[in-house]
Structures are given as C-alpha cells and as structure tokens.
N, C-alpha and C positions, 0 to 999 in steps of 0.2 A: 625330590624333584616334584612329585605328586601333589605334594605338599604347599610347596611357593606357588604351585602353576593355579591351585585353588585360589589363593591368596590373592593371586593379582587376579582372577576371575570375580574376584567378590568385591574387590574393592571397584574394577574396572564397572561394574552394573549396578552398585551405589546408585541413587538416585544424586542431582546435584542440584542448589539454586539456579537462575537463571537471572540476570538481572540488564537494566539495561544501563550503559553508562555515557552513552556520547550518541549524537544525533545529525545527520546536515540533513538539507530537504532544498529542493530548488521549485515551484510552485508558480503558479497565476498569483497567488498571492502573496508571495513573500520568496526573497532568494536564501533565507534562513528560517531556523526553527523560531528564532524569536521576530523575525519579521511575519512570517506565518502568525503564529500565535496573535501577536498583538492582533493583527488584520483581522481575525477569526473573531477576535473578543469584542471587535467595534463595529461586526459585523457590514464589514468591508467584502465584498466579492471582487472578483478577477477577470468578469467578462467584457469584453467589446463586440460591435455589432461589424462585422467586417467579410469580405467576399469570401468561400467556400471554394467556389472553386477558379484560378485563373482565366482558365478559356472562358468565363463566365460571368465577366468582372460585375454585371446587374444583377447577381444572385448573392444575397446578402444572408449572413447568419450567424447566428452567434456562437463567438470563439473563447476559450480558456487557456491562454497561449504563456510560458514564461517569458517574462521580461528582464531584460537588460542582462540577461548571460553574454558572459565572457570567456569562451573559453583557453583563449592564451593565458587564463589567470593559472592554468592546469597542464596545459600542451603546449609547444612551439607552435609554430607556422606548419611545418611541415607533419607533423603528428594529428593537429587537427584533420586534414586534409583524409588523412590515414584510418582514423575512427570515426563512426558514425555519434549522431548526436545523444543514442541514448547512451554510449559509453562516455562519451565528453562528460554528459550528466552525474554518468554515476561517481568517475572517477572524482570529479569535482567534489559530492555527495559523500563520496568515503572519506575524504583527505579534511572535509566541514568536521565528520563525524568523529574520524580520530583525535583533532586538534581540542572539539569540546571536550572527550573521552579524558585528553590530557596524559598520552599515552600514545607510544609506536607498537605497544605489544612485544616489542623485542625482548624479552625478558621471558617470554613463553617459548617452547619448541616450534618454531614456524610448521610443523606437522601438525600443531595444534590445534590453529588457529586459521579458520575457511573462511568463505567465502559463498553466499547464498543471496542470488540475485536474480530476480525474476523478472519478464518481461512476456506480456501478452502477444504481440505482436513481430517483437524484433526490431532488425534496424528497415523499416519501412519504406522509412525516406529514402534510402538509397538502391532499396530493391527499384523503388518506382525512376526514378535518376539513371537507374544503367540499363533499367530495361528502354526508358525512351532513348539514350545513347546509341543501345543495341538497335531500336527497330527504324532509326534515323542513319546511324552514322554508320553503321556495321560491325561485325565481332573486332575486329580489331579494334576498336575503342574504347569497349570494354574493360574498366580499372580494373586493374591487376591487384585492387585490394577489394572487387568489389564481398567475396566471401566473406573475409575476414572482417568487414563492417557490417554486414545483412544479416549474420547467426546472432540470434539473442544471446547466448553463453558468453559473448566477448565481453560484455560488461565486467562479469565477475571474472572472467581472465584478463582483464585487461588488469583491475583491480588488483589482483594476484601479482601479476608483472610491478607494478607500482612498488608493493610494499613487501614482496615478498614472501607473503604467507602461502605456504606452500599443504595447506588442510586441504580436506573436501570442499570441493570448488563444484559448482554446477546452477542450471537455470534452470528455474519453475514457470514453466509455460499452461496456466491454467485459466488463461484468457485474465477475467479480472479478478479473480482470486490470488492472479501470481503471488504479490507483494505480500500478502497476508500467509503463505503455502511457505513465503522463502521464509519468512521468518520464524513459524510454526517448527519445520523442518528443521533448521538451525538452531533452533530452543533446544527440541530432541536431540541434535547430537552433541552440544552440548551437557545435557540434564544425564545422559547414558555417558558421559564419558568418552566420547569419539572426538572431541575438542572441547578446549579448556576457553576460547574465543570463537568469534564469529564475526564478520562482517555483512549483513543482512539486509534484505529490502526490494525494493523493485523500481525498476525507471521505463521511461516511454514516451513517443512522439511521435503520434499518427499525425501532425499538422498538416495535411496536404489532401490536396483535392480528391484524390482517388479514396483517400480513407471516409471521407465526408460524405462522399456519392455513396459508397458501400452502404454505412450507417441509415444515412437519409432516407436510402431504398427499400430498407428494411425496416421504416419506421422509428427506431429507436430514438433519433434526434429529437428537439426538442424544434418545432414550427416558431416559437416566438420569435419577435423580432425588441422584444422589451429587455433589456439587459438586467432589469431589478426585477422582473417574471419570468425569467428563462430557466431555471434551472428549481424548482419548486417541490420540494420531494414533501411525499403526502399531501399534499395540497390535491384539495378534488380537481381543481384545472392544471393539475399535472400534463405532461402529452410528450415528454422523453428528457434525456438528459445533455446535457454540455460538452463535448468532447474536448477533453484537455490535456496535456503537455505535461511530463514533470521528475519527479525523483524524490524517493522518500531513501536514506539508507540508515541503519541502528547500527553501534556497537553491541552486543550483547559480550557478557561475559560471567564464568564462575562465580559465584556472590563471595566465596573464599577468599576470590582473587583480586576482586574489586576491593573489597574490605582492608582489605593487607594492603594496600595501595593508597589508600582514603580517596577512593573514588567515589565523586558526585554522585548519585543513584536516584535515578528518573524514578524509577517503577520497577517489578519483579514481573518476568513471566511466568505464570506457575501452572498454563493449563492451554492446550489446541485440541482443536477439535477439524478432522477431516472425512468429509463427505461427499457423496455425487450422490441428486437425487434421479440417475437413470433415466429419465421421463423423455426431454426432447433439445434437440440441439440450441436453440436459443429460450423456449421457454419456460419458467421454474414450476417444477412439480406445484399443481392448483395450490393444495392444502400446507405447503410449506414446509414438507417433514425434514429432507432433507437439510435443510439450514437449520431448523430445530434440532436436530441429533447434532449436528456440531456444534450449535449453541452446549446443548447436556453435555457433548464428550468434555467440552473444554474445561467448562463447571467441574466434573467428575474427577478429571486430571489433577485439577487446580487443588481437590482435597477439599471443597467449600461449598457449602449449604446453598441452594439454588438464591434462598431469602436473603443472603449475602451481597449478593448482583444489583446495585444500585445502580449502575448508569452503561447505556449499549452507545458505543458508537458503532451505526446503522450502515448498509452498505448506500441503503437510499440512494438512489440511481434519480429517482421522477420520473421513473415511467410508470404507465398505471398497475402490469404487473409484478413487478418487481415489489413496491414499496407495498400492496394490499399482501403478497405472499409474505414477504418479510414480516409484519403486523404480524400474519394469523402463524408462524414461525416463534415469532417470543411468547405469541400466549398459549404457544402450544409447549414450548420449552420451560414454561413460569407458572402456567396457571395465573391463580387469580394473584400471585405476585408480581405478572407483566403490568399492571395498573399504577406498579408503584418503581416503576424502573425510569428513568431520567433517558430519554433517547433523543439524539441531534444526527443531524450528516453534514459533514462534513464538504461532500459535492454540492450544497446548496450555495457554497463561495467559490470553491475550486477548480467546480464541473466534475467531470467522470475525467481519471487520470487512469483509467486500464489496470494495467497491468504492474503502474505505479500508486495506483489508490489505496493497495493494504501498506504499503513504507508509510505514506505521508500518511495516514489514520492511524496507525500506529502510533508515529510520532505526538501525533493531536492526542492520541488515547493516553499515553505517558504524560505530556505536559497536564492535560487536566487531573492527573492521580497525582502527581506531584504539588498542583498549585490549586488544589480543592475548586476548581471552577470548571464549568462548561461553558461551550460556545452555543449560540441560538443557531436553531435551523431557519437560516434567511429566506426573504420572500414570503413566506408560508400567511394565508389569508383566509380561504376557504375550507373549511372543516368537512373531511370525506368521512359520513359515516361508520365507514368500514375501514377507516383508519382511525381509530378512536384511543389510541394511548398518547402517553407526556410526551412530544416531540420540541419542546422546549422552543416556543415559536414567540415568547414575549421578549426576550433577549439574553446576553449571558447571565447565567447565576453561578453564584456560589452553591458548591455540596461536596463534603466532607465525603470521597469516594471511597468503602471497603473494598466494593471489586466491581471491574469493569471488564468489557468484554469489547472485541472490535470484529466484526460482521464483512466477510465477502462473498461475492457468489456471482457464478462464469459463469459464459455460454457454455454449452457442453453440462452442466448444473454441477458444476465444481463447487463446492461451500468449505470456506474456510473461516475460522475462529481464532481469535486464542484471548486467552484471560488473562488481565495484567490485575495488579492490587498493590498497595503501600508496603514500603519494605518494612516488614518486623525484627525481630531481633532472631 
C-alpha cells in the first residue's frame, strides 16, 4: 500500500506542459480573437468621444465600450435579465473559446477540468441599478437576483453551470491584475496536476457613471477629449488611461492532451510570476521592484535565460506612473537586455479593460507567438526621456518571438506575469 500511495504522489507532482488551445475575447476592438487581432495590426483603436456621466449629459469623455453584443446569442430572454453583463461576457467568451479549442472536454474527468475567472470589480452595473431601486423605490423592489448577479465568482460559476466542469472553480479579485492572476493560477494547477484543463481569464464592465466619477476623481482618467490621443502609454503627454469594457477567456490545457487530440496550439505557458510590491493602495513602488520580481519569477519558472525574452507585452496603462515604473521594472528585471526587448500595449487601442486586461493581453500575447508579429503601441509621438526603451511606436512588425512575457499590475500593487513561448517538441 506504501508503495502505490508513493507512486501516485510522484506521478501526481510531475511537473506538466501547459498549453494554450482555444481563445474568445469580446473587446472595443473586435467581438473575436481574429477581429481583435486584425484591428490591432491596422492599428485601429476602440474609442468614442461620448457622455460619462448621464445626469451630466455636457460632460464628455472618452469611452472604450464593446460593440454590438448580443447576448440572446448565449441566454434566453429570461436568463439575461438573471446575470449580469460580465457573466453574459464571459459565458459568451468561454463557449467562442471552446468551439476554437474544437473540443467539449468531455472526454477528461469533469473533476478535472476548472474554471479560473477573474474580475476587478464585479458585477458593478447592477450593484449601482439596485442600489438606486433601493434608495428610490424601497426594499421591496429589490431583485431577488440582485446577489447572485453583483458577486464576481458568478462568471466562472455560471461558466461551470454551462458546461459542466465540475474542477476548481473561483475568482481572482486583484483589481487589474485579475485576468493575468486567473490564468497564472490556472497554469499551476494544471502544471502540478490538480487538472488536466482549465477555462481561464477575466471579464469586466465598469461602463457607468458612478465608475467614471470614481476614476476621474482620482485622477487616473485620461482629460483628452482627442480619440486618436486619448489613450497614449509612454508618450510624455500621457495624463491617464481609457476605461474599457470587455472579456478575454483561454482554453488551456495538458500539452499530452492537446497533442493526442491534434489540437491547434497558440503558445505554451511555461512561467508566472506573483507579487505585491506592499508600498501604497493605488500607487506602484517608485523603483518598480515589485513588477520586476514577477517579471524574474516568471522567467525563472519558464526554465529560460533572461536573454531569451524578446518581446513584453506591457501593462501600459498612460498614466504617468505606471508606464515610468513599469520601464524602470524591465530594466531592472533585464539589465542592459531591456534595450533589446520589443515592448507594445495593448490599452493604447483597447483602453484599460480592468480586471479583463490580463484575458485579452494574453490572448494578444499568444496570437503574436504564434504569428511572429507585434502590434504598434498607437498614438505614441512624444519621446519621454525616462521612457526610453523599443515601445514599437512606428507600427506593426514582424519578430520571430522565443519568449514573451504579458505584464499586470493592481491597485493594491498586485503584479502579475506569466511567460508564454513557441511550442517545441
């Protein structure tokens, strides 16, 4: 008995690949991965110039909102009514992701197979919707679903409910780290053997005025009123970021099992890295260590020489401390090999999607490892001394990617990583 009970301890703590095999994404820019992408490469953005807040219809600002969702393409009538929009998103997102995948999973142990979805904020929308119900109309008006729409977890249990995968299920609430943390976390339990799949990612929809005010009064927003200068990461006339709308979700899965299947294969995960740099509730540690150590852990994990890391996709937000911490971050993670690293953002077309910006940069991170190209960081004009590395601001190029790495980092100074690279043999 001693004996077997070893056996399966040994085999159970194997290290395993991680790979990714299926992707949806619903975005400002695109209501798929290949709509995205394309927009990305023709350096297409996603903004409009449109009111913040209702009571306020003269206060104009710039929004990063998805377009032309549907979600009776996913719920009844009565179903939508029942979940809030960042579960609509997700569900939609996971059901894109399985059909690329070209696979139900059913053929693994539904114990096998989780569910890892994160969301910054929750369902927002409807906190703010019951609570003016409540303070207009009175408790009894109060939807009797308003719980079960306003907990961020319901995404990935809704998700759960759909398809039936009955793994480890849970939400990573680590403001905008989430997306990047859910699928970090999901790498690991798959790479240790706690599932053999995964459904991964993050979604989010502050669209409403209350969320807008928040931001704004806090500075973070971006003052333009220029839709093709609003969202400007490293650029010296940076002055904050875009607030956007979205849903990134991955297949990942065992590379054994993908293999044996002749599944499509984006990219390998082979490396996260997670950090908090303790310092201050919204501001990042000056010298960028934090996001550096998760930069290294990830590297580390990955099993790959720092000099390997050709191309970061950045968390680049456009504000002014974000993107100079994130700079002094890789040169502190690279040394004098940050000069030769290929770095874009992704929010320069997207806007900042929260707590759904590490799904969809993920996604962007994969599609570029797969199709040897980057996208340009849009808008970008003025050169800020102190942002002085390749931010790839002349437009897309071609580059033969060995390893990449995709960059998040939360209020609270949550920094999350992880390193993707071409799958080998």
């Amino acid at each position: 008995m001693r004996r077997n009970a070893d056996l399966r301890r040994i085999n159970f703590m194997s290290d395993k690949r991680v790979v990714i095999t299926g992707m949806g994404c619903l975005t400002p820019c695109g209501n798929s991965p290949e709509e995205l992408w394309d927009n990305l490469l023709a350096g297409k953005h996603g903004f409009e110039l449109d009111n913040w807040f209702p009571e306020e219809p003269d206060t104009k600002g710039i929004v990063a909102r998805v377009k032309n969702f549907d979600p009776t393409a996913v719920f009844d009538k009565k179903e939508v009514r029942r979940n809030d929009v960042i579960v609509q998103y997700a569900v939609y997102c996971a059901e894109q992701a399985l059909k690329d995948a070209g696979t139900d999973l059913k053929d693994i142990d539904p114990y096998k197979v989780g569910c890892v979805i994160g969301s910054g904020i929750g369902g927002i929308r409807t906190t703010d919707e019951e609570m003016r119900t409540y303070a207009e109309k009175g408790s009894k008006r109060v939807s009797v679903f308003t719980i079960t729409k306003m907990i961020g977890n319901m995404a990935a249990g809704e998700v759960a409910i759909r398809t039936g995968f009955k793994g480890s299920n849970f939400c990573v609430t680590t403001a905008c780290a989430s997306g990047t943390q859910a699928i970090g976390e999901a790498f690991r339990s798959i790479k240790h053997g706690y599932l053999d799949a995964a459904i991964a990612g993050g979604t989010e929809c502050a669209d409403i005025g209350f969320c807008y005010a928040a931001f704004n009064n806090m500075k973070a927003l971006t003052r333009s009123q220029d839709v093709d200068r609003a969202s400007i990461p490293f650029d010296a006339e940076r002055g904050g970021f875009v607030l956007g709308s979205g849903c990134g979700i991955l297949v990942l899965e065992e590379y054994e099992h993908a293999k044996a299947r002749g599944a499509k294969i984006y990219a390998e995960i082979c490396g996260y890295g997670s950090t908090c740099d303790a310092y201050h509730e919204t501001s990042p540690d000056p010298e960028g260590k934090g996001g550096a150590k998760a930069m290294e852990l990830a590297v580390k994990e990955a099993g790959i020489a720092p000099s390997e890391v050709n191309y970061i996709n950045a968390h680049g937000t456009g504000t002014h401390l974000n993107d100079l911490t994130e700079t002094m971050a890789v040169k502190t993670a690279f040394g004098d090999h940050a000069k030769n690293i290929a770095i874009n953002s992704t929010k320069s077309m997207t806007g900042h999607l929260l707590g759904a910006a590490g799904g969809v940069e993920a996604i962007v991170t994969a599609l570029s490892v797969k199709n040897s190209k980057i996208h340009q960081t849009l808008g970008f004009k003025v050169s800020d001394p102190e942002c002085d590395l390749d931010y790839v601001t002349e437009g897309a190029r071609d580059l033969k990617i060995t390893a990449a790495l995709s960059n998040s980092l939360g209020f609270g100074g949550h920094n999350g990583c992880i390193c993707l690279k071409p799958v080998g043999n």
